[in-house]
C-alpha positions in Angstrom: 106.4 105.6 74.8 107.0 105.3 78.4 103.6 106.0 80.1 105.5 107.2 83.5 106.5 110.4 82.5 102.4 111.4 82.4 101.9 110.2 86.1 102.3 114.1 88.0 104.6 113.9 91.1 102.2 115.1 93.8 102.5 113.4 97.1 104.3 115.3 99.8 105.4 113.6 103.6 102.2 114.7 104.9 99.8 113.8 101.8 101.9 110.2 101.8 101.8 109.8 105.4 98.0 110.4 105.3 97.7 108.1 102.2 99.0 105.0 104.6 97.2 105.8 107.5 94.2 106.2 105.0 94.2 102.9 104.0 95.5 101.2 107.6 92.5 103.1 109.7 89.4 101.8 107.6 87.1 99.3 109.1 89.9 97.0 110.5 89.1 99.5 113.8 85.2 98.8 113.5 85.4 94.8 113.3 89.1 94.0 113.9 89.3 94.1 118.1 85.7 92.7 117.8 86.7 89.7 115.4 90.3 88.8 117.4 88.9 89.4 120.7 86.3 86.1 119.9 89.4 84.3 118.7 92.2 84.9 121.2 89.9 86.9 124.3 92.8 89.2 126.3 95.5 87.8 124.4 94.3 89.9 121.2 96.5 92.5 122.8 99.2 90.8 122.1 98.4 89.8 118.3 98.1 94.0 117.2 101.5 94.0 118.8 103.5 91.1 117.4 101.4 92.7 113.9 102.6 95.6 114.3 106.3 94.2 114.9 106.0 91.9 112.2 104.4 94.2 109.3 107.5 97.4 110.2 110.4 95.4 109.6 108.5 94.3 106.3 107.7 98.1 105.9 111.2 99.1 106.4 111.7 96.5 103.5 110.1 98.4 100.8 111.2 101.6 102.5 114.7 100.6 100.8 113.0 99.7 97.8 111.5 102.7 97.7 114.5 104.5 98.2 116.5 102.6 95.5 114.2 102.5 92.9 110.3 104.9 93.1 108.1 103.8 90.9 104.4 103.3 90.7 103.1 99.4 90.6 106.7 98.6 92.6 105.0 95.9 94.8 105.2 93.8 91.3 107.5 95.4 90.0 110.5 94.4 92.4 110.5 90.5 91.7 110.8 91.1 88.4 114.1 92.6 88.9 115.5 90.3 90.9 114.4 87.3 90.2 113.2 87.0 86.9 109.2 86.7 85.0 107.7 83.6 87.2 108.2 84.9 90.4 107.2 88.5 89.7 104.2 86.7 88.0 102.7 84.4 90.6 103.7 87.3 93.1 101.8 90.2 91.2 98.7 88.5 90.6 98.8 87.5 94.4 99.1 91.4 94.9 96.6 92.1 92.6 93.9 90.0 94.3 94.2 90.7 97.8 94.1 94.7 97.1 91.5 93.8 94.6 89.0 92.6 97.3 90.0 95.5 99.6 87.4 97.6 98.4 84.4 94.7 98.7 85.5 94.4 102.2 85.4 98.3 102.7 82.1 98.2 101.2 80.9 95.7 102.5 81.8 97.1 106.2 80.7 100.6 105.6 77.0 98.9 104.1 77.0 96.8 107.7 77.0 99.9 110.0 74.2 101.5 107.4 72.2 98.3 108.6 71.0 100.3 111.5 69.7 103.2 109.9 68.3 101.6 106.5 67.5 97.7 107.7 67.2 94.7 104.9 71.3 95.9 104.1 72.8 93.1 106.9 70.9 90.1 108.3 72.8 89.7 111.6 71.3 86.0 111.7 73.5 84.9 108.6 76.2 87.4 109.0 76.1 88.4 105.5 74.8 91.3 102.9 71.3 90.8 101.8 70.6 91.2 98.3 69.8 95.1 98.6 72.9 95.4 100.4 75.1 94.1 97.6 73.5 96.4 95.7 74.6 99.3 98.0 78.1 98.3 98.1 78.4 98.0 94.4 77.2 101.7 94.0 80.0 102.7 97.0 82.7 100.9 94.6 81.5 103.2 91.3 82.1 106.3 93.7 86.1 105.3 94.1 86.6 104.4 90.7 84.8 107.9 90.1 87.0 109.6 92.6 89.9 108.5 91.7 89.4 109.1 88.2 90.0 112.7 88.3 93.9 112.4 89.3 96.5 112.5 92.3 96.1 115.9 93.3 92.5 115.7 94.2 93.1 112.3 96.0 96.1 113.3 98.3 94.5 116.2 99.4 90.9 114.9 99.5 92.5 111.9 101.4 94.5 114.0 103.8 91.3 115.6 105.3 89.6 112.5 105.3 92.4 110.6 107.8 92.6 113.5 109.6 88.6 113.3 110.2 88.6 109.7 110.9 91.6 109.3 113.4 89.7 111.7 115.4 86.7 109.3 116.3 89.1 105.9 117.2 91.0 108.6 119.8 87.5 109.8 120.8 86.2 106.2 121.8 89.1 105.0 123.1 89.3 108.3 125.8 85.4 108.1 126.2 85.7 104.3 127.3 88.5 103.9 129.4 86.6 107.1 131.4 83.2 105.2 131.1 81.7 101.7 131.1 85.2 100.3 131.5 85.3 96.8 133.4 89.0 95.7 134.3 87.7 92.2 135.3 87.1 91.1 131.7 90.8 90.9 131.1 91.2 88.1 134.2 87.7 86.4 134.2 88.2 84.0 131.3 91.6 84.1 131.6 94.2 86.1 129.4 94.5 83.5 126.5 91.2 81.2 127.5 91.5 79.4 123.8 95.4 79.1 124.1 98.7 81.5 122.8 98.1 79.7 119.8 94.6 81.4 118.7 96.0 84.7 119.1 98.9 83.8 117.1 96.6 82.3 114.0 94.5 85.4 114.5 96.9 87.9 113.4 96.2 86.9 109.7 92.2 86.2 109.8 90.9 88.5 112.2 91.9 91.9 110.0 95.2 92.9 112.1 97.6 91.8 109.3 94.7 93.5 106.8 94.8 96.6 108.8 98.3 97.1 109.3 99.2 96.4 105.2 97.5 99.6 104.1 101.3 100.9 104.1 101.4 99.5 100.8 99.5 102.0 98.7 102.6 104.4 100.2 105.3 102.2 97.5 102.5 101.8 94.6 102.4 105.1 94.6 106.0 105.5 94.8 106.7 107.4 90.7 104.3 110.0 92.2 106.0 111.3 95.2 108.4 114.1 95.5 111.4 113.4 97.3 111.0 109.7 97.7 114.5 108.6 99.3 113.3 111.1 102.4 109.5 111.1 102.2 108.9 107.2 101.7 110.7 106.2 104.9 109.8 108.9 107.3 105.7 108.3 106.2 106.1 104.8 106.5 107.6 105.0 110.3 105.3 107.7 111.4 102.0 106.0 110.2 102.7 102.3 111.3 103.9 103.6 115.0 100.8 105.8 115.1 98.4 103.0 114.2 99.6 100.5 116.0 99.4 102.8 119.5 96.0 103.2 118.4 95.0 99.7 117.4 96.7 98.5 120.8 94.4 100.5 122.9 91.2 100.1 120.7 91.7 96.6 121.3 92.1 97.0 125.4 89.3 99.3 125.5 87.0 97.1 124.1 88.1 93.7 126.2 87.1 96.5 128.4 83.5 97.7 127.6 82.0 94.4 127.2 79.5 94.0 129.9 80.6 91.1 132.0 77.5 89.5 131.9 78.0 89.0 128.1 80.7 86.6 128.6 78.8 83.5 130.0 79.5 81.7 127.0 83.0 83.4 127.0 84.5 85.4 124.2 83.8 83.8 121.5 79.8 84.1 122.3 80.0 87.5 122.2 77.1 88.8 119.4 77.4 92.5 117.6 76.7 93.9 114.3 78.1 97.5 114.8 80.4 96.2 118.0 81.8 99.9 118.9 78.5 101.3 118.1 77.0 98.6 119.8 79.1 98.8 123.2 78.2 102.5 122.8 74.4 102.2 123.4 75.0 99.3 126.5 77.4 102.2 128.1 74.6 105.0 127.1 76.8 106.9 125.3 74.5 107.5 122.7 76.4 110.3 121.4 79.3 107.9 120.9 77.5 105.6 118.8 76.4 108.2 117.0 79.5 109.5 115.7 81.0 105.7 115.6 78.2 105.0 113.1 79.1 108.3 111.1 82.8 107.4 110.6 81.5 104.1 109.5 80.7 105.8 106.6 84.3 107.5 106.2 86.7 105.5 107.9 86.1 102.5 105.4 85.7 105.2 102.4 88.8 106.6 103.1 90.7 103.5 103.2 88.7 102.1 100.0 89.8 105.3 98.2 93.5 104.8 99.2 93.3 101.0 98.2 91.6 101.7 94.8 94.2 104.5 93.8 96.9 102.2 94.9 95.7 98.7 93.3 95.4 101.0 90.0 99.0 101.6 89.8 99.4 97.9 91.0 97.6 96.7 87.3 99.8 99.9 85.5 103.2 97.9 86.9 101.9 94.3 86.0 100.9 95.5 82.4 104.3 97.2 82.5 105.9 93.7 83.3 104.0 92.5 80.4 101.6 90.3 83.0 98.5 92.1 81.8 97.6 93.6 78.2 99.6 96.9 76.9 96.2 98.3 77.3 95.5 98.2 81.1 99.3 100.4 80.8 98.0 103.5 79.2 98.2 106.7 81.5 95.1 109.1 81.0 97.3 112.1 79.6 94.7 114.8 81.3 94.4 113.3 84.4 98.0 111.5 85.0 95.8 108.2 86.5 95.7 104.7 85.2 91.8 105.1 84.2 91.7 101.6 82.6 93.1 100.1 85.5 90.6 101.7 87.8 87.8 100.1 85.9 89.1 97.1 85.7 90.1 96.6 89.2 86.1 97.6 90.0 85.4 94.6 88.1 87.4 92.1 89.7 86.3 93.6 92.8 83.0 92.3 92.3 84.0 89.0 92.1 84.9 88.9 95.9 82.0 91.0 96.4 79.0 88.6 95.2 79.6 84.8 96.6 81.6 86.0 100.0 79.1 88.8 101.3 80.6 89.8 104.1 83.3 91.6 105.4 84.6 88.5 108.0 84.5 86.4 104.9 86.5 88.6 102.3 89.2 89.7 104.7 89.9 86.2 105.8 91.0 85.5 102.1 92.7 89.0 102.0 95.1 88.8 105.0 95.6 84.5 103.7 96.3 86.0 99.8 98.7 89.1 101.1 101.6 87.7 103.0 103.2 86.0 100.1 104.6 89.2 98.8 105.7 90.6 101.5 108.1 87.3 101.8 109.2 88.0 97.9 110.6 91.6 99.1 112.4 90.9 102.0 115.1 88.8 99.8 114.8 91.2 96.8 116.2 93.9 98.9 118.8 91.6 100.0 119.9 90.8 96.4 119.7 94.9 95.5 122.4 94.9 98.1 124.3 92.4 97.0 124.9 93.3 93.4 125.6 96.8 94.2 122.2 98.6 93.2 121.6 100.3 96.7 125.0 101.8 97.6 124.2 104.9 99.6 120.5 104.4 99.7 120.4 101.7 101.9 118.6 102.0 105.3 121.0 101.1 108.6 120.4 97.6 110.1 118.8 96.1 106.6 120.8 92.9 107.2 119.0 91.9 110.3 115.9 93.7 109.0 115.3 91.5 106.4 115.8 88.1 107.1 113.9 89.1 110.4 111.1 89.9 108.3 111.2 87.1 106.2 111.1 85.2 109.7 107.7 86.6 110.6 106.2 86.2 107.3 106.6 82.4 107.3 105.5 82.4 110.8 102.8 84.1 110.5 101.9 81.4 107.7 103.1 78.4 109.7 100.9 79.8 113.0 97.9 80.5 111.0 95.2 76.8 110.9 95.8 75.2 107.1 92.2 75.5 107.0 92.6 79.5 106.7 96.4 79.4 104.4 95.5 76.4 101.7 93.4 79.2 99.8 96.4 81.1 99.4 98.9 78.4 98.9 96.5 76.7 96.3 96.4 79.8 94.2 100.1 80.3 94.3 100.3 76.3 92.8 97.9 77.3 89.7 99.7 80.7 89.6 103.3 79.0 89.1 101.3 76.3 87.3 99.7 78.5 84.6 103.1 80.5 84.3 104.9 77.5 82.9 102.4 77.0 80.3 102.7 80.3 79.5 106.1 80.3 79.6 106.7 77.0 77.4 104.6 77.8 74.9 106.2 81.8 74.2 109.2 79.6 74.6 110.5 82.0 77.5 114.5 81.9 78.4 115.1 78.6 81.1 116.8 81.2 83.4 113.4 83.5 84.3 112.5 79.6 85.7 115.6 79.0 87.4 115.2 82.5 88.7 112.4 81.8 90.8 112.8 78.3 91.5 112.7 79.5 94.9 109.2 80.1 95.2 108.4 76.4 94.4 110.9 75.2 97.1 109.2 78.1 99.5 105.8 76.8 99.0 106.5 73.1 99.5 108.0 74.1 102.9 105.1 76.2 104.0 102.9 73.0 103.4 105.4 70.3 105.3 105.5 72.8 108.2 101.7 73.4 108.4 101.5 69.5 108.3 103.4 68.4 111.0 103.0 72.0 113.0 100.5 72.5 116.2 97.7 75.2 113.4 95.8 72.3 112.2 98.6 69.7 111.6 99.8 66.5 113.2 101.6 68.3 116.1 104.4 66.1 116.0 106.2 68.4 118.5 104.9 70.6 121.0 104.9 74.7 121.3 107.3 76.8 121.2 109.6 73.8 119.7 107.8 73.6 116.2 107.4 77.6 116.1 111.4 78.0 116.9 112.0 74.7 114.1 109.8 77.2 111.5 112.0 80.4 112.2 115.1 78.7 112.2 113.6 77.1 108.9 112.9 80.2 107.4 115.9 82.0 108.3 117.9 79.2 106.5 116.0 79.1 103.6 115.9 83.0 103.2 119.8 82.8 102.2 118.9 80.2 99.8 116.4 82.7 97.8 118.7 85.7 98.3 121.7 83.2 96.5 119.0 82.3 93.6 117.9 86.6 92.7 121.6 86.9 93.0 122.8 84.1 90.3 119.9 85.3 88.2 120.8 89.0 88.2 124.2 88.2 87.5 123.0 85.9 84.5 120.8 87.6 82.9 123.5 90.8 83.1 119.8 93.3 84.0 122.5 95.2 86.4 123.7 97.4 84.0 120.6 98.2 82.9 119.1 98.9 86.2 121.9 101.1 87.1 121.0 103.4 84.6 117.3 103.2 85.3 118.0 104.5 88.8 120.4 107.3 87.5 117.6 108.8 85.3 115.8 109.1 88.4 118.1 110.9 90.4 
């Protein structure tokens, strides 16, 4: 029996609009400006814009998607369409992960800001949780699965008043520091870019920008619980990426702005805080600002934990679906129309990025490494949708240019970021596409659901020539912008070659039909 028909179609524009921005405003605005500003110093500016840029052409991406085909687990779900069993494989368990260790690094940065009020949580010295902090974290996680356990309805409109609650303090800060404390001479003193264009660039992915910005996601997981979804997907996507990134932008300028000068003897990346808004709070005596800062601590991060962990849930339901997990993790809790299984099990896996990292600088490093892969696989499955007729009047206007565009910025975004940061990420996707073909040799698979992804192996042997002989941590065998333009132009040629190989292995296997169908029922 199909377990979808028991998941209750709940989320309205504003509940879904509130579930994005729930899972985009969580600590990335309580470390993020902190963490890039040390990288890149002024130029951070710049990174939460080309972010923003770069993460709403992919949104518009699964905007289509959503529109084409709703269902919940779709960030998996899509490859397997298109392109057959070992791309949706190596792409799902990348998925997986990354939104796996989103609620550690919640945790973790909700249990940092609690290190002022109950110390022996954080030592600052080693920048990690101490044993008793762990602990604390691990008990936070229990209360999402808990949460979450008791259905959609409660979440969307628990969830709902919490983003309302915390996009209130980041407005608040931003208004109470340009009026006080602000210092316009920090964005000239060490120069705009005083480690170089490039740092800004690599920062986008390891400083929590791309993290921040990719809470959209939970918006399609959720997708076969939303009413209306050709209208309400899009139109909650737009609104919450334009809204965060305005407010990311200035969070980011008001805090070049609040350090005290004096603090940057040793320039930007000396700059030392455990609570940095809180922190810059106290120096500006605003003590009733670090107040409240340190309160949402405790909600912003929840909020966006409780978004992630309802979404990643649905993630698991998809995969085991897809037949990528055990029939078991598939099961939909009849009473309360949520994956519980899947819950529990993410909590688990959680842990695992949890206990050896101990920190949220550490976790979301891997996280914003681990997520940008699948944002790549999506941009050419919408392309192939298109091109064997599954999107017809659903499409969105300017998807042609959308797409390839985005593709563009994902493999920049990987090419700019130092290898040092990306071989975690492009080391799992070898053993995922490694252990696949095992798999799929010894259940004696068809050739084509190879074939069908053969892409992805040609993809990932790209990304490593250009991070070798790139300016991130390679040889540098040309200078910047030359190598960056050589990557885009790259990627843009390449991205025609992956839409050609969904499009033979659509037409091959003869799924069309089949999917045709599918999306009727839907209707």
């Amino acid at each position: 029996m199909d377990q979808e028909q028991y998941l209750k179609k709940k989320m309205g524009f504003w509940s879904l609009t509130a579930l994005s921005l729930g899972g985009i405003i969580g600590s990335s605005w309580l470390f993020g400006p902190w963490a890039t500003a040390k990288l890149a110093g002024p130029a951070a500016i710049l990174s939460w814009v080309i972010g923003a840029v770069a993460i709403t052409l992919i949104a518009m991406v699964y905007a289509e998607l959503g529109r084409v085909k709703p269902e919940s687990g779709g960030l998996g779900r899509y490859p397997l369409y298109s392109h057959g069993s070992m791309l949706a494989t190596v792409t799902s368990y990348s998925i997986w992960l990354g939104y796996c260790a989103t609620a550690p690094v919640e945790s973790a940065g909700v249990i940092q800001y609690a290190n002022q009020f109950l110390p022996g949580l954080y030592d600052v010295a080693s920048e990690q949780l101490t044993t008793t902090g762990i602990l604390a974290a691990t008990l936070l996680m229990i209360f999402f699965v808990v949460f979450n356990y008791f259905g959609v309805k409660l979440f969307a409109v628990t969830n709902t008043v919490i983003t309302v609650i915390k996009f209130v303090v980041p407005v608040l800060t931003i208004l109470a520091f340009f009026m006080t404390g602000f210092h316009a001479e920090n964005f000239t003193s060490q120069g705009f870019a005083p480690n170089g264009i490039s740092a800004g660039l690599s920062a986008i992915l390891t400083s929590g920008i791309f993290f921040a910005y990719t809470g959209f996601g939970n918006v399609i997981m959720m997708g076969g619980e939303v009413v209306n979804p050709r209208r309400n997907i899009p139109l909650a996507l737009i609104a919450s990426l334009v809204v965060a990134a305005i407010m990311y932008v200035l969070l980011q300028v008001v805090f070049i702005g609040a350090v005290p000068p004096e603090m940057l003897a040793n320039g930007w990346s000396g700059i030392k805080f455990d609570s940095p808004f809180a922190n810059l709070a106290m120096i500006a005596n605003m003590v009733w600002l670090s107040w409240i800062i340190t309160a949402d601590a405790m909600v912003s991060p929840t909020g966006s934990a409780l978004a992630y962990t309802a979404g990643t849930s649905r993630h698991v339901y998809g995969m085991a679906k897809s037949g990528f997990l055990p029939s078991y993790f598939g099961v939909i809790n009849k009473r309360f129309g949520v994956p519980t299984r899947a819950l529990a099990f993410n909590f688990v896996i959680g842990l695992l990025f949890l206990f050896p990292l101990k920190s949220w600088t550490a976790i979301v490093a891997i996280v914003g490494a681990i997520g940008i892969y699948k944002y790549a696989s999506a941009c050419v499955t919408v392309m192939v949708f298109r091109k064997v007729g599954l999107t017809k009047d659903k499409g969105l206007p300017g998807m042609n240019l959308i797409a390839p565009l985005a593709f563009v910025f994902a493999t920049l975004l990987i090419y700019w970021t130092k290898w040092s940061k990306v071989q975690l990420g492009i080391t799992g996707l070898i053993i995922g596409v490694g252990g696949y073909l095992i798999v799929h040799f010894i259940r004696k698979n068809k050739k084509e659901e190879i074939l069908g992804g053969l892409y992805l192996i040609v993809y990932i042997l790209m990304l490593i020539a250009l991070s070798y002989f790139g300016n991130f941590g390679g040889i540098g065998i040309l200078p910047e912008p030359y190598m960056s333009v050589i990557a885009a132009v790259v990627g843009f040629g390449f991205y025609y070659l992956a839409v050609y190989n969904g499009v033979w292995y659509m037409r091959k296997i003869g799924n069309v039909a089949e999917l045709e169908e599918s999306i009727a029922n839907q209707q």
